[in-house]
SEZA-140479 format. One record per atom (N, C-alpha, C, O): residue number from 1; residue in one letter; atom name; z, y, x. Coordinates in Angstrom, 1 decimal, always signed. Example, Ala and Ser with C-alpha at 12.3 -4.5 7.8 and 13.67 -1.06 7.14 Angstrom:
2
{i=1, aa=a, at=N, zz=+7.8, yy=-5.7, xx=+13.2}
{i=1, aa=a, at=CA, zz=+7.8, yy=-4.5, xx=+12.3}
{i=1, aa=a, at=C, zz=+7.8, yy=-3.3, xx=+13.2}
{i=1, aa=a, at=O, zz=+8.5, yy=-3.3, xx=+14.2}
{i=2, aa=s, at=N, zz=+7.1, yy=-2.2, xx=+12.8}
{i=2, aa=s, at=CA, zz=+7.1, yy=-1.1, xx=+13.7}
{i=2, aa=s, at=C, zz=+7.9, yy=+0.0, xx=+12.9}
{i=2, aa=s, at=O, zz=+8.0, yy=+1.1, xx=+13.4}
! end
This chain:
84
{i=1, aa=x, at=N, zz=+0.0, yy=-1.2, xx=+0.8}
{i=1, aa=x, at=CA, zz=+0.0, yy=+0.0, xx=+0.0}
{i=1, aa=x, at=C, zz=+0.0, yy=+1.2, xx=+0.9}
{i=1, aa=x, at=O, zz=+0.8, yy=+1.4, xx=+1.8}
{i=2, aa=x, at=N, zz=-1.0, yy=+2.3, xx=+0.5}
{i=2, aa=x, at=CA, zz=-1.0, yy=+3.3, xx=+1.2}
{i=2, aa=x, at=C, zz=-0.3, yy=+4.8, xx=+0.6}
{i=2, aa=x, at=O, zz=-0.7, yy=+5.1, xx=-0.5}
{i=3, aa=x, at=N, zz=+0.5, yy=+5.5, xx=+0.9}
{i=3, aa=x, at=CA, zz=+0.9, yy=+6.3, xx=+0.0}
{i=3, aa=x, at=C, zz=+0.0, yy=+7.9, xx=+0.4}
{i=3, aa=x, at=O, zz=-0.1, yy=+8.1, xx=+1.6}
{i=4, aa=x, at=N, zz=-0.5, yy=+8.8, xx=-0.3}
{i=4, aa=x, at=CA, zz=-1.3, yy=+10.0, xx=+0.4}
{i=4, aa=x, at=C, zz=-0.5, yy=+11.1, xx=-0.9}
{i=4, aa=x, at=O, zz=-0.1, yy=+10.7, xx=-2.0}
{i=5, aa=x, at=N, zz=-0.5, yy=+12.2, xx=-0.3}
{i=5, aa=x, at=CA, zz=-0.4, yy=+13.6, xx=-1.0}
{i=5, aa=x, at=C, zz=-1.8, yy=+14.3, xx=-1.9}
{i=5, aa=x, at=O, zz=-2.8, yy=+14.6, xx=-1.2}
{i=6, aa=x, at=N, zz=-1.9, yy=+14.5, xx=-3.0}
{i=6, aa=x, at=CA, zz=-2.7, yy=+14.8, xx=-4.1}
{i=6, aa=x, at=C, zz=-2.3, yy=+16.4, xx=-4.1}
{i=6, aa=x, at=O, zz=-1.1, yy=+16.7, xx=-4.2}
{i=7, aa=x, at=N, zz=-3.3, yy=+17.2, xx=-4.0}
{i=7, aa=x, at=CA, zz=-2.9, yy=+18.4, xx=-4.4}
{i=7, aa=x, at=C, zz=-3.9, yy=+18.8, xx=-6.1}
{i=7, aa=x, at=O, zz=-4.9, yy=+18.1, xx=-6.3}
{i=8, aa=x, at=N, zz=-3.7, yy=+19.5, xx=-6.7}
{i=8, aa=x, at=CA, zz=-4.0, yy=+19.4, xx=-7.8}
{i=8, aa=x, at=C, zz=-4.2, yy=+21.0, xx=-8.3}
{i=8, aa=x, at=O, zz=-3.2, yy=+21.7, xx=-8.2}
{i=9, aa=x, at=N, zz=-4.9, yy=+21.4, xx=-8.5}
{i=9, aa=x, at=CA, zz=-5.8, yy=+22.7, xx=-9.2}
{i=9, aa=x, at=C, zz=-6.3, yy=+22.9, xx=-10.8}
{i=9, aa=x, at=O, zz=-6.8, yy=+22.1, xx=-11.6}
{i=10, aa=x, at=N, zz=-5.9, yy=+24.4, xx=-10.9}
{i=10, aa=x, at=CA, zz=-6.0, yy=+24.4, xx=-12.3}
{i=10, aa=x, at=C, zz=-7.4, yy=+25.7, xx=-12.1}
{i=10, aa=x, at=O, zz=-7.4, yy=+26.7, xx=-11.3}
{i=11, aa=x, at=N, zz=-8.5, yy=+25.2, xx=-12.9}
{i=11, aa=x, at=CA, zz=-9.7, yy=+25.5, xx=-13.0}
{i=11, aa=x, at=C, zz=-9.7, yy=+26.2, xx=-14.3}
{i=11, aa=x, at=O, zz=-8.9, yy=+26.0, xx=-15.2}
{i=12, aa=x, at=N, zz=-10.7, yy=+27.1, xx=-14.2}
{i=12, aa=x, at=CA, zz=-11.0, yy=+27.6, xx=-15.6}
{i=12, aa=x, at=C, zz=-10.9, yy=+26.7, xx=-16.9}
{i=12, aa=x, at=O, zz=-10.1, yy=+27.0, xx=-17.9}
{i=13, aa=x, at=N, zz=-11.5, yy=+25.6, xx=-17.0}
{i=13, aa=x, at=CA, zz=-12.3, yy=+24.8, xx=-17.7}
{i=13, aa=x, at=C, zz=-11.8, yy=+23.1, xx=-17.5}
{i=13, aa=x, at=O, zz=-11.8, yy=+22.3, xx=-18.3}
{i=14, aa=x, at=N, zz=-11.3, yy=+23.0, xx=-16.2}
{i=14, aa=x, at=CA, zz=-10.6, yy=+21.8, xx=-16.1}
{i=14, aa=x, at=C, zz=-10.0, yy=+21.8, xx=-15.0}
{i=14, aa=x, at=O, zz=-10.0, yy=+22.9, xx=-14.4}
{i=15, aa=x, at=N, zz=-9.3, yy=+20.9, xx=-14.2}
{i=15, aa=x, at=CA, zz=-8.6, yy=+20.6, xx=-13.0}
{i=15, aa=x, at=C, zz=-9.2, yy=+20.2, xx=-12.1}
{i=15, aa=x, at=O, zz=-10.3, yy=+19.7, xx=-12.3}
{i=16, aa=x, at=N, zz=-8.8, yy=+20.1, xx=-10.7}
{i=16, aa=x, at=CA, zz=-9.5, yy=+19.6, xx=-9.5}
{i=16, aa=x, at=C, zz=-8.3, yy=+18.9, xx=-9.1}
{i=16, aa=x, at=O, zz=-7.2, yy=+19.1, xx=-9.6}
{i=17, aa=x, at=N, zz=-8.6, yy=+18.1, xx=-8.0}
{i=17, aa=x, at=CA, zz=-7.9, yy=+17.7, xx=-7.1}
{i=17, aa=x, at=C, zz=-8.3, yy=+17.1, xx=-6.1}
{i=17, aa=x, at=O, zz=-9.5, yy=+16.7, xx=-6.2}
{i=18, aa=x, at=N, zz=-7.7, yy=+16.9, xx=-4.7}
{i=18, aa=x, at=CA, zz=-8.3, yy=+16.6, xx=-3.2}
{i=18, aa=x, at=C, zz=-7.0, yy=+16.1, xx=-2.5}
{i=18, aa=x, at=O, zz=-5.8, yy=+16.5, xx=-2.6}
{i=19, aa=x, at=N, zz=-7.4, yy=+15.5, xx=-1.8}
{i=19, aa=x, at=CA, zz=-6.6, yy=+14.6, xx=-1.0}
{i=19, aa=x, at=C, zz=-6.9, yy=+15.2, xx=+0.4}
{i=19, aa=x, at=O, zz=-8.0, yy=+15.0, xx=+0.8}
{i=20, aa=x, at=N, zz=-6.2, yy=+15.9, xx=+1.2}
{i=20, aa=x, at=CA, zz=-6.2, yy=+16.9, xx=+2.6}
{i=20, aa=x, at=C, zz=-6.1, yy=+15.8, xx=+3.5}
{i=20, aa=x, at=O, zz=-6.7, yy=+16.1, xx=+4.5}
{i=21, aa=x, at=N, zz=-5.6, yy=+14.5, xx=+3.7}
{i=21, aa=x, at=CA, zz=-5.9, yy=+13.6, xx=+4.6}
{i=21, aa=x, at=C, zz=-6.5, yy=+13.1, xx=+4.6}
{i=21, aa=x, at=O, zz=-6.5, yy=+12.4, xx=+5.5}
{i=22, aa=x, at=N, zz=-8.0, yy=+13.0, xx=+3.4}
{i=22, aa=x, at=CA, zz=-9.1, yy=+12.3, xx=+3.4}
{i=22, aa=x, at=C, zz=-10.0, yy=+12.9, xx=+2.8}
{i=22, aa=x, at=O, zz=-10.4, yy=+12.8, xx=+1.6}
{i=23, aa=x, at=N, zz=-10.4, yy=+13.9, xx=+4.0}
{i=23, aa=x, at=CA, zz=-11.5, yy=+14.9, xx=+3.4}
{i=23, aa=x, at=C, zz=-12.5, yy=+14.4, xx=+2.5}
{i=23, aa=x, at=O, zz=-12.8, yy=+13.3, xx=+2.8}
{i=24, aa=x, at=N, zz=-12.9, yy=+14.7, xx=+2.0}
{i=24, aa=x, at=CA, zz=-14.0, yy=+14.9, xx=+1.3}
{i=24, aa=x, at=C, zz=-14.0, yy=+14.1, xx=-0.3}
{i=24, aa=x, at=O, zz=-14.8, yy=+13.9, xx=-1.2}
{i=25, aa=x, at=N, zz=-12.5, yy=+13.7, xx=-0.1}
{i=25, aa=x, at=CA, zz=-12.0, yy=+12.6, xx=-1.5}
{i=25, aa=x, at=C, zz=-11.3, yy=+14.1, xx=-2.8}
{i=25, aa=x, at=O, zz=-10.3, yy=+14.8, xx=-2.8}
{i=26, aa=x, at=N, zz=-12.6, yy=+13.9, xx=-3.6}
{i=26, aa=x, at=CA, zz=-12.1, yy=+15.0, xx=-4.7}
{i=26, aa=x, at=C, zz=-12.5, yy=+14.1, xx=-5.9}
{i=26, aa=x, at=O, zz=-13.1, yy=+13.0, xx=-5.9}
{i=27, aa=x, at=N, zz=-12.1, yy=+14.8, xx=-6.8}
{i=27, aa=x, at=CA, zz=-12.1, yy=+14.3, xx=-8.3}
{i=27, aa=x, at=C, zz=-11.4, yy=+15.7, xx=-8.9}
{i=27, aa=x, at=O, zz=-10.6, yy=+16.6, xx=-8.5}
{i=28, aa=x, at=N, zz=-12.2, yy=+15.1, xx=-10.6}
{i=28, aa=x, at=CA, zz=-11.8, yy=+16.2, xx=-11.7}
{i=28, aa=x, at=C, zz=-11.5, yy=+15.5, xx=-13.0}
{i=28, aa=x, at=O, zz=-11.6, yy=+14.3, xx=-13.4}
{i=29, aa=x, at=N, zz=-11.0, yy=+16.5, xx=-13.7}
{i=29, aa=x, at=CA, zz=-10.4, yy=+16.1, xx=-15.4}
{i=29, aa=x, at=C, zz=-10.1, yy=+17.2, xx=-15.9}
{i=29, aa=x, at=O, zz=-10.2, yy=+18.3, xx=-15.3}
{i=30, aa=x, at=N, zz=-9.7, yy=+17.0, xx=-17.1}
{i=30, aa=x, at=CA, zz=-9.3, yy=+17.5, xx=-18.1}
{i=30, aa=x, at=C, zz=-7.5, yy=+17.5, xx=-18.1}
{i=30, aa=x, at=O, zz=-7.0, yy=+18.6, xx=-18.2}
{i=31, aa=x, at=N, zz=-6.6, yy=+16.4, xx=-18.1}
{i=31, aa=x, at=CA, zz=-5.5, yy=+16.8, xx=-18.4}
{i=31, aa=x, at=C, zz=-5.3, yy=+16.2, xx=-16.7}
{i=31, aa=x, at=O, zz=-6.0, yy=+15.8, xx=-15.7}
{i=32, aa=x, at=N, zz=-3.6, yy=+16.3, xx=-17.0}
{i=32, aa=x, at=CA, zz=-3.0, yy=+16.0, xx=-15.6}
{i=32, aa=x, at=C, zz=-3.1, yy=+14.2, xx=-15.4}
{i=32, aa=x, at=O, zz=-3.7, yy=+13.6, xx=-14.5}
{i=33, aa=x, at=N, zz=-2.5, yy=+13.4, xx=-16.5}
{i=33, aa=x, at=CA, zz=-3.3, yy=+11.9, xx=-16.3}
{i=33, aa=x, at=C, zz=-4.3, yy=+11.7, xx=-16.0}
{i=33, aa=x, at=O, zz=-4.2, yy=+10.8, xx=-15.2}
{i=34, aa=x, at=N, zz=-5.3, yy=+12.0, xx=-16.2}
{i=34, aa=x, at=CA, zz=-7.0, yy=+12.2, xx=-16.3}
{i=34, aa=x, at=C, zz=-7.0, yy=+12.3, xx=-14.9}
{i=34, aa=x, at=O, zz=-7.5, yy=+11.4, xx=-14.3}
{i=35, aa=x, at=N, zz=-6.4, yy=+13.2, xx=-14.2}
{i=35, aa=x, at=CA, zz=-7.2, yy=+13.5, xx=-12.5}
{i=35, aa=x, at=C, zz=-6.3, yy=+12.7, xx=-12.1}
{i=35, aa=x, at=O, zz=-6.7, yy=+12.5, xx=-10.9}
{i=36, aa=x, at=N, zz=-5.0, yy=+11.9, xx=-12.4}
{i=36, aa=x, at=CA, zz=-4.5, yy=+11.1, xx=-11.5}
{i=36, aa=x, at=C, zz=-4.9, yy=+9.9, xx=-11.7}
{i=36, aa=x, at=O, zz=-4.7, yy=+9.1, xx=-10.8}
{i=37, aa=x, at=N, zz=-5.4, yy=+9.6, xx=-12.8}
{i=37, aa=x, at=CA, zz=-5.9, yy=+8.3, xx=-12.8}
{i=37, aa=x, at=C, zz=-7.2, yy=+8.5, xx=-12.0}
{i=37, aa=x, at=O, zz=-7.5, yy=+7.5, xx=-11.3}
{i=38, aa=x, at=N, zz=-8.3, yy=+9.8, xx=-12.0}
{i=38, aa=x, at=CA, zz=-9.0, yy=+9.6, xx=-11.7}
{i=38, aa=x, at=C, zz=-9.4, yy=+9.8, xx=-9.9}
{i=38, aa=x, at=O, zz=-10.3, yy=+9.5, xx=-9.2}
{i=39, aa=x, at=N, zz=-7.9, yy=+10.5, xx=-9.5}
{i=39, aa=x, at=CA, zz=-7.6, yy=+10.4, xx=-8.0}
{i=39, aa=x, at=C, zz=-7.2, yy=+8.6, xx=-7.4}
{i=39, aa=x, at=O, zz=-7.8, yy=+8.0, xx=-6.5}
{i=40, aa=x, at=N, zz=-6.4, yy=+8.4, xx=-8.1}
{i=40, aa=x, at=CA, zz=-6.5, yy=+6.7, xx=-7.9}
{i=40, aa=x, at=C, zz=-7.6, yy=+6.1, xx=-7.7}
{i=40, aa=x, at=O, zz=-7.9, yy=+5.6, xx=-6.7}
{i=41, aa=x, at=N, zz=-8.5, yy=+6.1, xx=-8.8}
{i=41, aa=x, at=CA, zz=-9.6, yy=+5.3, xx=-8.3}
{i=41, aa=x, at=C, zz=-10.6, yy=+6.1, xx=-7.0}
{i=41, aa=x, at=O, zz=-11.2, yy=+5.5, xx=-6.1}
{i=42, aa=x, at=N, zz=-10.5, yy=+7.2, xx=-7.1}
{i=42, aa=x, at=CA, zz=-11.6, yy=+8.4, xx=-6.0}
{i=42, aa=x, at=C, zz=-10.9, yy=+7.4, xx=-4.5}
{i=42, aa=x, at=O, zz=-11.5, yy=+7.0, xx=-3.5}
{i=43, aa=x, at=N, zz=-9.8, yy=+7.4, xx=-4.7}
{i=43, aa=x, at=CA, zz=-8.7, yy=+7.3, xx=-3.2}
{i=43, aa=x, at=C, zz=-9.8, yy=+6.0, xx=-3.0}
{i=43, aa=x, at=O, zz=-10.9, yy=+6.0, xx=-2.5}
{i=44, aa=x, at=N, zz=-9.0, yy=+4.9, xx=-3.5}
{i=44, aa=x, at=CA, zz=-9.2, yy=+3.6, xx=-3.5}
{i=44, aa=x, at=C, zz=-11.4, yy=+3.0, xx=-3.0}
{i=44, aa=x, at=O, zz=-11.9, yy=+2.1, xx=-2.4}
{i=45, aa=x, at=N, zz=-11.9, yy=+4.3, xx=-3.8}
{i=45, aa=x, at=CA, zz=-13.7, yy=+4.2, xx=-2.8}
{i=45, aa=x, at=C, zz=-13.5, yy=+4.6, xx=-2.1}
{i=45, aa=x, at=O, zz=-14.1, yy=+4.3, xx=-1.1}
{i=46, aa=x, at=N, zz=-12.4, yy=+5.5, xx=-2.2}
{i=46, aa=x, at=CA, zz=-12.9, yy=+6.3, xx=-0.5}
{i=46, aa=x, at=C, zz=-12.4, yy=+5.4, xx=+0.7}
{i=46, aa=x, at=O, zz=-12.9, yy=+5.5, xx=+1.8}
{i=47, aa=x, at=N, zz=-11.4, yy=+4.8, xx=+0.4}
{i=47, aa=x, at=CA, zz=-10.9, yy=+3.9, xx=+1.5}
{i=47, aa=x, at=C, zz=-11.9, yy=+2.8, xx=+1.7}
{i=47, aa=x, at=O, zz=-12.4, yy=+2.5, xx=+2.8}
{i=48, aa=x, at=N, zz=-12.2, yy=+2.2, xx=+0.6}
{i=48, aa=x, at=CA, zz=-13.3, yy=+1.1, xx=+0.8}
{i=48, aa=x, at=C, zz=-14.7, yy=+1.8, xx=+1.6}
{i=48, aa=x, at=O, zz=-15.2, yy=+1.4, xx=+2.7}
{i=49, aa=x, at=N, zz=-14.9, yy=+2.3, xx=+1.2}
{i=49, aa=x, at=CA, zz=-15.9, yy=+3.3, xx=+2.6}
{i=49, aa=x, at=C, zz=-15.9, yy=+3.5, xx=+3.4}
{i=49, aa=x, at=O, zz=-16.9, yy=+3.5, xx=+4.2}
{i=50, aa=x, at=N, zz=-14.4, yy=+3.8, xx=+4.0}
{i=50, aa=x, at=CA, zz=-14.1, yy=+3.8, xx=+5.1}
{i=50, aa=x, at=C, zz=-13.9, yy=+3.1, xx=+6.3}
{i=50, aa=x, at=O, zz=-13.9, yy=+3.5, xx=+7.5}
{i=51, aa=x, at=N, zz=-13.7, yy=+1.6, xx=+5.5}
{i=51, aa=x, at=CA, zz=-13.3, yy=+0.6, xx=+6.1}
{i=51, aa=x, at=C, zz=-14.8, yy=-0.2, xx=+6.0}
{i=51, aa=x, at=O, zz=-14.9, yy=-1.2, xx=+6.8}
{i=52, aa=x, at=N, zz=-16.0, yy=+0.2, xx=+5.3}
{i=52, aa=x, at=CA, zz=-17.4, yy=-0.4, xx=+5.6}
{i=52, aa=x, at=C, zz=-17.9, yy=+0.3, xx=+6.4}
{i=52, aa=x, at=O, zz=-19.0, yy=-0.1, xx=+6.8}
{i=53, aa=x, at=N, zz=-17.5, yy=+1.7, xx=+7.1}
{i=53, aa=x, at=CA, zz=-18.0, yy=+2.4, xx=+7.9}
{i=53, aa=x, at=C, zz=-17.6, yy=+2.2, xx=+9.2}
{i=53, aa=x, at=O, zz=-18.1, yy=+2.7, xx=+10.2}
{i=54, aa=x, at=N, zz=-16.2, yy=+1.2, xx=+8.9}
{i=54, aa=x, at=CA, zz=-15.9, yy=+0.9, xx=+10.5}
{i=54, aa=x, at=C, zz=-15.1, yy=+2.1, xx=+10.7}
{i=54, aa=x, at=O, zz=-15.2, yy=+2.2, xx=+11.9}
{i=55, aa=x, at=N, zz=-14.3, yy=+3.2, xx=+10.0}
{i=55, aa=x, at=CA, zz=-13.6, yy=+4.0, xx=+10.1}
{i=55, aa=x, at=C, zz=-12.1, yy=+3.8, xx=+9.7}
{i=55, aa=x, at=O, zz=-11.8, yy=+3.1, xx=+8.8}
{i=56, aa=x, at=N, zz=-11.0, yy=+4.6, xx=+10.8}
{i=56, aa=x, at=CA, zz=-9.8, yy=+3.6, xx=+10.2}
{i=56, aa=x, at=C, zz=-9.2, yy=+5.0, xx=+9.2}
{i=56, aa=x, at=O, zz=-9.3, yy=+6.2, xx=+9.3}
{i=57, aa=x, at=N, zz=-8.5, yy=+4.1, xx=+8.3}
{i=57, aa=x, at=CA, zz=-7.4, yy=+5.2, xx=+7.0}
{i=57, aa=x, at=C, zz=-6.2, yy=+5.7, xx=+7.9}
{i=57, aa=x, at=O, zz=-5.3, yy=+5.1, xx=+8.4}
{i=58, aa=x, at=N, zz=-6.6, yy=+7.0, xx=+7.7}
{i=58, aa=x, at=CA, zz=-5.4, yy=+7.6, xx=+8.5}
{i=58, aa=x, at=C, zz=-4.1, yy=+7.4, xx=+7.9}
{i=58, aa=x, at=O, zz=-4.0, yy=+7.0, xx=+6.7}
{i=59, aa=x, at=N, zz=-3.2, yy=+7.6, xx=+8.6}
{i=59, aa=x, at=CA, zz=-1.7, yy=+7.6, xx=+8.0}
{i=59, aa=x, at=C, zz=-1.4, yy=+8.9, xx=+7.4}
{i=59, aa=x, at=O, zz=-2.0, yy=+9.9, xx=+7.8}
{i=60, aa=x, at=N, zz=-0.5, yy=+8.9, xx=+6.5}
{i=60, aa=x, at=CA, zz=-0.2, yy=+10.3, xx=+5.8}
{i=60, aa=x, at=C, zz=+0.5, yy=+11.3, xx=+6.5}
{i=60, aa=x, at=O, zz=+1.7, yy=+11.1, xx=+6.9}
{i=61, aa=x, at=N, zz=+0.2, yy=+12.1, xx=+6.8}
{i=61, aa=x, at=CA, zz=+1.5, yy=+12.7, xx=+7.9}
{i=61, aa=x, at=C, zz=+1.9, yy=+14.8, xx=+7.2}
{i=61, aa=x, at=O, zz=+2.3, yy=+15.8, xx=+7.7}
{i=62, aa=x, at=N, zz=+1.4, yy=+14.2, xx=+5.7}
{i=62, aa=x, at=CA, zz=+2.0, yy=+15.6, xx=+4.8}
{i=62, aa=x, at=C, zz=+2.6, yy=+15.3, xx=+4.2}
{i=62, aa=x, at=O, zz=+2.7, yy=+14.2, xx=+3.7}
{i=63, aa=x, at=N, zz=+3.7, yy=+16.7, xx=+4.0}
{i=63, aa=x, at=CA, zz=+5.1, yy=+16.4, xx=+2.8}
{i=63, aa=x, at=C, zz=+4.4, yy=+17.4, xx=+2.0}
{i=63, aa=x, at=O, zz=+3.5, yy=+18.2, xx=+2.4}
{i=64, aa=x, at=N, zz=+5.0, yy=+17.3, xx=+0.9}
{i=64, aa=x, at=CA, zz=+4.6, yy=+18.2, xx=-0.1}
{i=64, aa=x, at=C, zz=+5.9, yy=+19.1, xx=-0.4}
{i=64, aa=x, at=O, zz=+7.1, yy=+18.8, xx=-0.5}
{i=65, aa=x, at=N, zz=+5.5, yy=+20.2, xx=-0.5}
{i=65, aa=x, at=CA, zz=+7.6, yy=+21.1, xx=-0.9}
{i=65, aa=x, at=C, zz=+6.4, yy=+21.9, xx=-2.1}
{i=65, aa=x, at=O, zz=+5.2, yy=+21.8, xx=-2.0}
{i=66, aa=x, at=N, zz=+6.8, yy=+22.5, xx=-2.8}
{i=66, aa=x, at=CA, zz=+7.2, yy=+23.6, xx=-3.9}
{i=66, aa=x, at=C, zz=+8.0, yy=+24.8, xx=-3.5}
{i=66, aa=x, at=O, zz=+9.1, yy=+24.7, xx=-4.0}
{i=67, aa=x, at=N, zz=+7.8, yy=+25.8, xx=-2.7}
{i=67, aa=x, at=CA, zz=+8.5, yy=+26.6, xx=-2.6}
{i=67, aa=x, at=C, zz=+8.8, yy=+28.0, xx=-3.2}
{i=67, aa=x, at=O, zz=+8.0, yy=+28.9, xx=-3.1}
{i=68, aa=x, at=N, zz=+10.3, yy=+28.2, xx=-4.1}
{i=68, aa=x, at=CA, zz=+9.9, yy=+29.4, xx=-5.3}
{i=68, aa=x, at=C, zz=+10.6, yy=+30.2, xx=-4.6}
{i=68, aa=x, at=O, zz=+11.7, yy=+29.9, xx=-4.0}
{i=69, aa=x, at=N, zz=+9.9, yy=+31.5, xx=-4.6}
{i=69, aa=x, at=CA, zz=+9.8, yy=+32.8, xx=-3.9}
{i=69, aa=x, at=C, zz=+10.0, yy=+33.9, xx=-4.7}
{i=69, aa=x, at=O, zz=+9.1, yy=+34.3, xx=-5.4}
{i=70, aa=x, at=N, zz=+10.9, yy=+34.5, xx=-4.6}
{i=70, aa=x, at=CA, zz=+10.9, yy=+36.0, xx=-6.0}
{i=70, aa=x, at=C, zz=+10.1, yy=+37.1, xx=-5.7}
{i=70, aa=x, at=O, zz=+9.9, yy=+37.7, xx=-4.6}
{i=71, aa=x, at=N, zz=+9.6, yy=+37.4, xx=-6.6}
{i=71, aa=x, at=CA, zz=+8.7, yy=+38.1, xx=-6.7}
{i=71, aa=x, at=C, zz=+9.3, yy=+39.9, xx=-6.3}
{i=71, aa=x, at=O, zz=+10.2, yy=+40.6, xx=-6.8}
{i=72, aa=x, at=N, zz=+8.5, yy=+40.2, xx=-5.4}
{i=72, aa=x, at=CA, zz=+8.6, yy=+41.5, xx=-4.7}
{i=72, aa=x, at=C, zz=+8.8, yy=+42.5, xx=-5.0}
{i=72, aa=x, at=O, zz=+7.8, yy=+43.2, xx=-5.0}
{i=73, aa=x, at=N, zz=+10.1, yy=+43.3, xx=-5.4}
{i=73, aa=x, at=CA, zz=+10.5, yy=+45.0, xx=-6.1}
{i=73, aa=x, at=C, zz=+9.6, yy=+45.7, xx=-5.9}
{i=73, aa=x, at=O, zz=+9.2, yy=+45.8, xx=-4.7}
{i=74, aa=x, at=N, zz=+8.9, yy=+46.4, xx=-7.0}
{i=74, aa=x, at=CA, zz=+7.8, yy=+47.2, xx=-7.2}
{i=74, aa=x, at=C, zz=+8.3, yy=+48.5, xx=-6.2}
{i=74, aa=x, at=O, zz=+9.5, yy=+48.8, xx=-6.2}
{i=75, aa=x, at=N, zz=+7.5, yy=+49.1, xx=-5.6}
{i=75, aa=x, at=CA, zz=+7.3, yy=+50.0, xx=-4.7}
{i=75, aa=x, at=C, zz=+7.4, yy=+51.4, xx=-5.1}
{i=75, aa=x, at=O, zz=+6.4, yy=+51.6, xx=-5.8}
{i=76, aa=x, at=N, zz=+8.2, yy=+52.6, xx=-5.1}
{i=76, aa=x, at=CA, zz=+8.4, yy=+53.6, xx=-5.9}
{i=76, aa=x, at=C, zz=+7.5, yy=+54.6, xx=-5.0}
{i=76, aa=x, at=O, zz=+7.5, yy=+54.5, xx=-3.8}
{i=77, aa=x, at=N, zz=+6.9, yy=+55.4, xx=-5.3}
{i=77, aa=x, at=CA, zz=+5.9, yy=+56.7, xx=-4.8}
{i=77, aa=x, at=C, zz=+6.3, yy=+57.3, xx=-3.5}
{i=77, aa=x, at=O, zz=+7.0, yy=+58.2, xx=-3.3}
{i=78, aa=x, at=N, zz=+5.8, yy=+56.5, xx=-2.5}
{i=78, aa=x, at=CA, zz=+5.9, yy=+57.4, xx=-0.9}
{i=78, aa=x, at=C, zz=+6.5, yy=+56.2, xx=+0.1}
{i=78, aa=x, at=O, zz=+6.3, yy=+55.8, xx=+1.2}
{i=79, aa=x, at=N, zz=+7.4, yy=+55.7, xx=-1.0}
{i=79, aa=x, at=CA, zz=+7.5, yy=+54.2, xx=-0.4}
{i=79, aa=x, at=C, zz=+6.8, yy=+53.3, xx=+0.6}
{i=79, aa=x, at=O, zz=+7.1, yy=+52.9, xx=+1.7}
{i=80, aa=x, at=N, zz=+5.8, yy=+53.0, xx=-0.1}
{i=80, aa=x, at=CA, zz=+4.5, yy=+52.3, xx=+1.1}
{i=80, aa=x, at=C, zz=+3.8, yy=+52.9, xx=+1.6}
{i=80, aa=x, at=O, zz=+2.7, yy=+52.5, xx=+1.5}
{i=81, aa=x, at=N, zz=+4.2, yy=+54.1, xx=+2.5}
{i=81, aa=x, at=CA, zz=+3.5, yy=+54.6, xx=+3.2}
{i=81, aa=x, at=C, zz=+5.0, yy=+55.1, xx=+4.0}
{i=81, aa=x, at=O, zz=+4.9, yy=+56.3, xx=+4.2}
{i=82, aa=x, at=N, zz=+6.0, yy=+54.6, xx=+4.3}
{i=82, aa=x, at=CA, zz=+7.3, yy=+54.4, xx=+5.0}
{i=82, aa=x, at=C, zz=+7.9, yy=+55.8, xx=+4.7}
{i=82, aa=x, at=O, zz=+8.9, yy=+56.1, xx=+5.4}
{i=83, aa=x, at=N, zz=+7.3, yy=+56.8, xx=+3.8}
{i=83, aa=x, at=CA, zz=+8.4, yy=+57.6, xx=+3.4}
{i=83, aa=x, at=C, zz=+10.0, yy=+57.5, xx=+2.9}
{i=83, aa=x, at=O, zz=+10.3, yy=+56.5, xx=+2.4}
{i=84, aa=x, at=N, zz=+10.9, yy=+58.7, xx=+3.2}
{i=84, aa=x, at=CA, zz=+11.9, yy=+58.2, xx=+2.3}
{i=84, aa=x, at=C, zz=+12.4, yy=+59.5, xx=+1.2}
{i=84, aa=x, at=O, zz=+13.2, yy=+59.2, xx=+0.4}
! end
């Protein structure tokens, strides 16, 4: 079993998703099930490809974090330009 990091995009119109340790492994949908089911199977050709190409599956070597950041005090007139 191989485990990889899925990043996941919200599109106008639907979602994307790509796998950053195996370039070029993308897939799309409609809901969030949809691209993960449809990243599962995307993964799984892409490995089989890799391994008929005589190419080896790299190991995972990304963490995924979520980092929440507060949003920035609005700037009062003279401010951003280092007055005081």
């Amino acid at each position: 079993m191989r485990q990889f990091v899925i990043l996941i995009e919200n599109g106008p119109e639907n979602l994307s998703a790509y796998v950053p340790s195996l370039p070029g492994c993308i897939t799309t949908g409609k809901t969030r099930e949809e691209i993960i089911a449809n990243m599962y199977e995307a993964i799984q050709l892409h490995m089989e490809g890799m391994i008929e190409d005589g190419e080896a599956i790299p190991d995972e070597d990304l963490e995924a974090v979520t980092l929440v950041v507060p949003e920035p005090a609005p700037q009062m007139a003279g401010q951003a330009n280092g007055e005081h």
